[in-house]
TORZA-424569 format. One line per field, with one value per atom (N, C-alpha, C): x, z, y; residue number from 1; residue in one letter; atom name. Coordinates in nm, 2 decimals, padded with zeros to 4 digits. Each point is the difference from the previous one (the first is absolute). Layout:
BEGIN
xx	X,...
zz	Z,...
yy	Y,...
n	NUM,...
res	A,...
atom	CA,...
***
This chain:
BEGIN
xx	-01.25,-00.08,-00.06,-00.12,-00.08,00.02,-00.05,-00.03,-00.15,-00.05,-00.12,-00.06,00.04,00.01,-00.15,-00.10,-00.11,00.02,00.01,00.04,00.06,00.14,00.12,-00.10,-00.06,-00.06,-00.10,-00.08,-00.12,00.11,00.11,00.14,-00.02,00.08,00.04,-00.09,-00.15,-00.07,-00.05,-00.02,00.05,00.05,00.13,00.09,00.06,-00.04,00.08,-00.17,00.03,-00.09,00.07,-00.05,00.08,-00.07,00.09,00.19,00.05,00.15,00.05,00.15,00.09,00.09,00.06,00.04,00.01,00.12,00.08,00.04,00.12,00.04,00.03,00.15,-00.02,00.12,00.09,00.07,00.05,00.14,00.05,00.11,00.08,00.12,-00.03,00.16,00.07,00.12,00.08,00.13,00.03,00.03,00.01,-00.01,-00.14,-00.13,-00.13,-00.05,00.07,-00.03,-00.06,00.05,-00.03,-00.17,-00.04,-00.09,-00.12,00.02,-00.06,-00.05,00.11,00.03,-00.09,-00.02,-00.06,-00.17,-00.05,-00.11,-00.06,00.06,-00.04,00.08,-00.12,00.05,00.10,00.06,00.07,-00.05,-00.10,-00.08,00.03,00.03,-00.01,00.12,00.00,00.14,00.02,00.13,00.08,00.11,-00.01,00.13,00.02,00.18,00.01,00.10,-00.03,00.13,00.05,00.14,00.04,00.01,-00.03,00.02,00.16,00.00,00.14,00.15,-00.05,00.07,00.03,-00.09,-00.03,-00.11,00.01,-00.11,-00.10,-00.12,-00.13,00.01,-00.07,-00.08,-00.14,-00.01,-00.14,-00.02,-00.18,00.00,-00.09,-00.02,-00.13,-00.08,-00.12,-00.01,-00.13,00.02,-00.13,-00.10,-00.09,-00.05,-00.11,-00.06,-00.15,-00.06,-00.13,-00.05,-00.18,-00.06,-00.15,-00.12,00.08,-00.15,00.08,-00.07,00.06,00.02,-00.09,00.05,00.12,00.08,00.11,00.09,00.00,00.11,-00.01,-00.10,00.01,00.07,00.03,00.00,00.15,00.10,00.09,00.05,-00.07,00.02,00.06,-00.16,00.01,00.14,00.01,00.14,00.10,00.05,00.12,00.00,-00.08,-00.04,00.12,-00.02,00.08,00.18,00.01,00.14,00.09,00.05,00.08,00.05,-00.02,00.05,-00.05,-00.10,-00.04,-00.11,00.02,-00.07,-00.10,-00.11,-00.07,-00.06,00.00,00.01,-00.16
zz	04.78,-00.01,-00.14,-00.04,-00.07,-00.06,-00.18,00.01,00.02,00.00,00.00,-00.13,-00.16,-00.09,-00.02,00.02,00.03,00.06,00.10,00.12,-00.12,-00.03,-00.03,-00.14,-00.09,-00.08,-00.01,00.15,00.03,00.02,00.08,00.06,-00.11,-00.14,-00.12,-00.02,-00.06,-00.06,00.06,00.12,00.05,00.03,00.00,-00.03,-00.12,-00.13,-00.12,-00.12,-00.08,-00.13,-00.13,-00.06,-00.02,-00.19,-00.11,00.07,-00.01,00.11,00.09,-00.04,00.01,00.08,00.13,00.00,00.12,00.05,00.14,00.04,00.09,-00.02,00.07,00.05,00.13,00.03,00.10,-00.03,00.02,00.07,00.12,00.01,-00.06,-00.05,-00.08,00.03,00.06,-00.04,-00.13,00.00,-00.11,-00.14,-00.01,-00.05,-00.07,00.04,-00.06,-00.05,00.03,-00.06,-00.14,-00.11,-00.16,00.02,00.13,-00.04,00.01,00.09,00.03,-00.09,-00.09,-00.12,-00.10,-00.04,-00.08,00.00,00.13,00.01,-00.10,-00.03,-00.06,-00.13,-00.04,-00.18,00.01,-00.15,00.03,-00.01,00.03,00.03,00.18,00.06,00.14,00.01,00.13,00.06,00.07,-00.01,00.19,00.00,00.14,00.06,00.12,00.01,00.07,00.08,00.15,00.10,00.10,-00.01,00.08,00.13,00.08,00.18,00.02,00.11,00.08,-00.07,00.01,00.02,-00.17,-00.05,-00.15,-00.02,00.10,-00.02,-00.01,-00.03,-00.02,-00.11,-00.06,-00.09,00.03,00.04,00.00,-00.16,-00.02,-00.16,00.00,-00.06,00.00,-00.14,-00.06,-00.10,-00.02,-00.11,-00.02,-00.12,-00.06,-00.12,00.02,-00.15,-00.01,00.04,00.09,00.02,-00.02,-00.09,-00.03,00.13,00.05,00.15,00.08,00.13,00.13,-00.03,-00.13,-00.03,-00.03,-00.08,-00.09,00.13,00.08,00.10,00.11,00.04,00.08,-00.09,-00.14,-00.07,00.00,00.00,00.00,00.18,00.08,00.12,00.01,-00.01,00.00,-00.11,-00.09,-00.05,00.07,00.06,00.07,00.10,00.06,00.14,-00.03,-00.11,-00.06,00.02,00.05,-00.04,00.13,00.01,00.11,00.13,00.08,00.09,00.02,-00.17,00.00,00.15,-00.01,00.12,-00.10,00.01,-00.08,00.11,-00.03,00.06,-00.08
yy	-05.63,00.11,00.01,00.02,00.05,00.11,00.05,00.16,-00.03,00.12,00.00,00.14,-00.06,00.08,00.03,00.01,00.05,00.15,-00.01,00.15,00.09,-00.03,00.04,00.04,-00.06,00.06,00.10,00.00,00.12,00.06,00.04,00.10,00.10,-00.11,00.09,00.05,-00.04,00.04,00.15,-00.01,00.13,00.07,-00.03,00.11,00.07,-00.11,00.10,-00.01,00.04,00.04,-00.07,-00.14,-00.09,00.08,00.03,-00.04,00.08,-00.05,00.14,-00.08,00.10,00.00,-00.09,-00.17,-00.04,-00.03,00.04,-00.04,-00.13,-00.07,-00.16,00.00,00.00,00.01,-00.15,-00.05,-00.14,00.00,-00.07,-00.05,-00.12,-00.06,-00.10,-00.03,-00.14,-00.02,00.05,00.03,00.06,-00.09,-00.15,-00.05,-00.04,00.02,00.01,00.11,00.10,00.17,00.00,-00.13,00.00,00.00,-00.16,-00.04,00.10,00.09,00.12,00.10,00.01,00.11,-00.11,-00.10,-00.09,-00.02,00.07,-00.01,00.14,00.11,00.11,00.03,00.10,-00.01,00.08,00.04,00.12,00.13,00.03,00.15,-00.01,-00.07,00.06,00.03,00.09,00.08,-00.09,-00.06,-00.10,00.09,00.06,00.04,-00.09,-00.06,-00.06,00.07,-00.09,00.05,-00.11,00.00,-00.12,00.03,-00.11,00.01,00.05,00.02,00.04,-00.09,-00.16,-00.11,-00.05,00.04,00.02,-00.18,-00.10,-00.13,00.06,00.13,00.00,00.13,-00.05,00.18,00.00,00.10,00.10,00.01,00.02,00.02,00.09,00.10,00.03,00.05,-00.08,00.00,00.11,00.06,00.12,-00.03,-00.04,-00.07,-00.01,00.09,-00.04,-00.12,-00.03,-00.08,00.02,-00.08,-00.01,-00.03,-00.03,-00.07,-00.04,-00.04,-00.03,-00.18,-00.05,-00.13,-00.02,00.10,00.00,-00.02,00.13,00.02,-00.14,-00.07,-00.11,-00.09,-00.04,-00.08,00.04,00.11,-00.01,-00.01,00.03,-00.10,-00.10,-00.10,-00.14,-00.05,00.04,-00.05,00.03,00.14,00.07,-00.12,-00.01,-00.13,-00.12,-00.09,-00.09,00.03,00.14,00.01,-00.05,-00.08,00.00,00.06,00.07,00.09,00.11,00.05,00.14,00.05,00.13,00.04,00.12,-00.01,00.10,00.12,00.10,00.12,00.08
n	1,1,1,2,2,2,3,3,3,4,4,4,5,5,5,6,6,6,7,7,7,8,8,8,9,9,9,10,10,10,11,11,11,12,12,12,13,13,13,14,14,14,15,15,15,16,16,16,17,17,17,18,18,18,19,19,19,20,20,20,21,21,21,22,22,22,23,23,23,24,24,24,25,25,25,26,26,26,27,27,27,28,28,28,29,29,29,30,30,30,31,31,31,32,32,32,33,33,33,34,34,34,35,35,35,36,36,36,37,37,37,38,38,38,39,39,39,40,40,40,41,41,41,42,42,42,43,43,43,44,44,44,45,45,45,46,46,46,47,47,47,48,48,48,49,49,49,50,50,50,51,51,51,52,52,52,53,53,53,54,54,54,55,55,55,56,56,56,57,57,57,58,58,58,59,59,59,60,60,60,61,61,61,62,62,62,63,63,63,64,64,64,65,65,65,66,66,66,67,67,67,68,68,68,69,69,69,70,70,70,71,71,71,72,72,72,73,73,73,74,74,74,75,75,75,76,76,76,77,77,77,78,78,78,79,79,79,80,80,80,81,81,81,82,82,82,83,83,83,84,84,84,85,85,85,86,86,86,87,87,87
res	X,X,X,X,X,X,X,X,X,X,X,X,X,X,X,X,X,X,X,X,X,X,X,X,X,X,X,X,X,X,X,X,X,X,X,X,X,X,X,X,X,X,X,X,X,X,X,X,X,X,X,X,X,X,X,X,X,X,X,X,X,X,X,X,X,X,X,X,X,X,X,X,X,X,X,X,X,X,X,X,X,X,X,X,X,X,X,X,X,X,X,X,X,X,X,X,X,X,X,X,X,X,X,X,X,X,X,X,X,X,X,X,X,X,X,X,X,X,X,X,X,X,X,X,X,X,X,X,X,X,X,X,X,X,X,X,X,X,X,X,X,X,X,X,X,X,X,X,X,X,X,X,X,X,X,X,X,X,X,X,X,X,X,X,X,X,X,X,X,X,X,X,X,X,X,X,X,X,X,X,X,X,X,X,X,X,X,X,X,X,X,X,X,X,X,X,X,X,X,X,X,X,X,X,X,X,X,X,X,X,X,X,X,X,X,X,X,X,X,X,X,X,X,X,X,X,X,X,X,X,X,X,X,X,X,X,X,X,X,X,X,X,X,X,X,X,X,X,X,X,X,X,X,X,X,X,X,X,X,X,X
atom	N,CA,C,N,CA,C,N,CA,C,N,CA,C,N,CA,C,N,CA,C,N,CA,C,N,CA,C,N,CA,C,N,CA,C,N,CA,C,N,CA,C,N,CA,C,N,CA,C,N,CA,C,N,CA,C,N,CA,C,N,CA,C,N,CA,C,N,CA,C,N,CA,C,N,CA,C,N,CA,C,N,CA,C,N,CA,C,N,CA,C,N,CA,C,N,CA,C,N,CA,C,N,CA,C,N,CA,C,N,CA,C,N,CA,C,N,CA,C,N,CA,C,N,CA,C,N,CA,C,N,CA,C,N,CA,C,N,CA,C,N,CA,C,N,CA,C,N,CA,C,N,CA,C,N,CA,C,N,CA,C,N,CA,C,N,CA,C,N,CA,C,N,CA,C,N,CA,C,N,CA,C,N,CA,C,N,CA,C,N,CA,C,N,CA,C,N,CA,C,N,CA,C,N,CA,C,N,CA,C,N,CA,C,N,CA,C,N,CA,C,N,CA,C,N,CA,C,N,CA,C,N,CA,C,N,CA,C,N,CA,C,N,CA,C,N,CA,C,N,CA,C,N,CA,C,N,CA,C,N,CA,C,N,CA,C,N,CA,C,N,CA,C,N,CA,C,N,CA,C,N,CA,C,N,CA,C,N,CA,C,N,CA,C,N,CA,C,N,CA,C,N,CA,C
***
């Protein structure tokens, strides 16, 4: 499957007023949880929460973002992570 980061970039661009406040919310084995946390500076909020079983954390990261290029750009990297499920 494809993205199709065109779309996903008209999406944003219409939905926020760049720059804002963004969002990114990810599933991630609990063993890759760092790589996740590595993608953002330390100005962003990550609160994490582990699954039932404790094998997954939920992440969800809050952090200035400049354009809907920035936020695909931390995408396309989260993508690389092993197992992650992006939300």
């Amino acid at each position: 499957m494809t993205t199709d980061y065109t779309t996903l970039a008209q999406r944003l661009d219409q939905a926020h007023e760049w720059p804002c406040c963004y969002t990114f919310k990810f599933i991630v084995p609990k063993a890759r949880q760092e790589e996740v946390v590595c993608l953002f500076g330390p100005e962003a909020f990550i609160g994490k929460t582990a699954s039932r079983t404790g094998k997954y954390m939920s992440i969800t990261v809050e952090t200035g973002m400049e354009s809907s290029a920035q936020v695909i750009d931390v995408y396309k990297r989260a993508a690389t992570i092993q197992g992650i499920v992006m939300l």
